[in-house]
N, C-alpha and C positions, 0 to 999 in steps of 0.2 A: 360224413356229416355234411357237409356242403355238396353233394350230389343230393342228399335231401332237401336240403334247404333250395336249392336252383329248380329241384321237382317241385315243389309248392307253389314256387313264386312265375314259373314262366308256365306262360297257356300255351294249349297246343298252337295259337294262331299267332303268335308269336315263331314258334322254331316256324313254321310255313313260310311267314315272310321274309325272317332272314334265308329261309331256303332260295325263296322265288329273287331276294336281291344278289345273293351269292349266283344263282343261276346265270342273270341276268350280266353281271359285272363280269364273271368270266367269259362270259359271249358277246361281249363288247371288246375284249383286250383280246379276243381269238380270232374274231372279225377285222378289228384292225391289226394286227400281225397278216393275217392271210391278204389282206388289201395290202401292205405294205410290200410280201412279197412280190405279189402280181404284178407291182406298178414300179417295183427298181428295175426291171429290162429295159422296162420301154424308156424309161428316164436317161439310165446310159445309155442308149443307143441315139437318143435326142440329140445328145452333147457331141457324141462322136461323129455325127453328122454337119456339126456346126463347125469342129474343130479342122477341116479340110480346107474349110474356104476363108479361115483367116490368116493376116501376114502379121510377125512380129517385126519392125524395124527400128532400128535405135542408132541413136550419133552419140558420140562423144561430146560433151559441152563441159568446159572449164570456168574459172572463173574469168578469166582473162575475155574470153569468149562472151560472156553475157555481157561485156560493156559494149559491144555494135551487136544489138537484137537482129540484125540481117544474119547475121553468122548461125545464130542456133536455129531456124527452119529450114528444112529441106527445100531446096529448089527443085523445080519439074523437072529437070535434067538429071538430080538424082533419083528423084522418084522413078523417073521414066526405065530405067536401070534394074 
């Protein structure tokens, strides 16, 4: 009974365009998946390139410590090290 009723009521030009947007949206979510793939190599391989030429270095600083501000910066003598 309501496959009859949905026959009366939607024109053929109707199901067409939900055809042509259903077309349309899955070839947008399939385009961007496939660009998505293509473009994580190159993205990691960005980073890993970057990751070589950086230093991490760290000091201990207490509280005791932050009351003479000389104390918590590295001097060139460390650095140079």
């Amino acid at each position: 009974m309501l496959f009859k009723l949905q026959k009366r009521t939607l024109v053929a030009s109707q199901i067409i365009g939900y055809a042509l947007t259903i077309f349309v949206g899955i070839t947008i979510i399939l385009v961007t998946a496939q660009f998505y793939f293509d473009i994580k190599p190159l993205l990691s391989q960005q980073t890993d390139m970057f990751k070589s030429k950086s230093a991490v270095i760290s000091k201990n600083i207490s509280v005791f410590k932050t009351i003479d501000k000389e104390k918590i910066y590295f001097t060139n003598k460390k650095l140079k090290n």
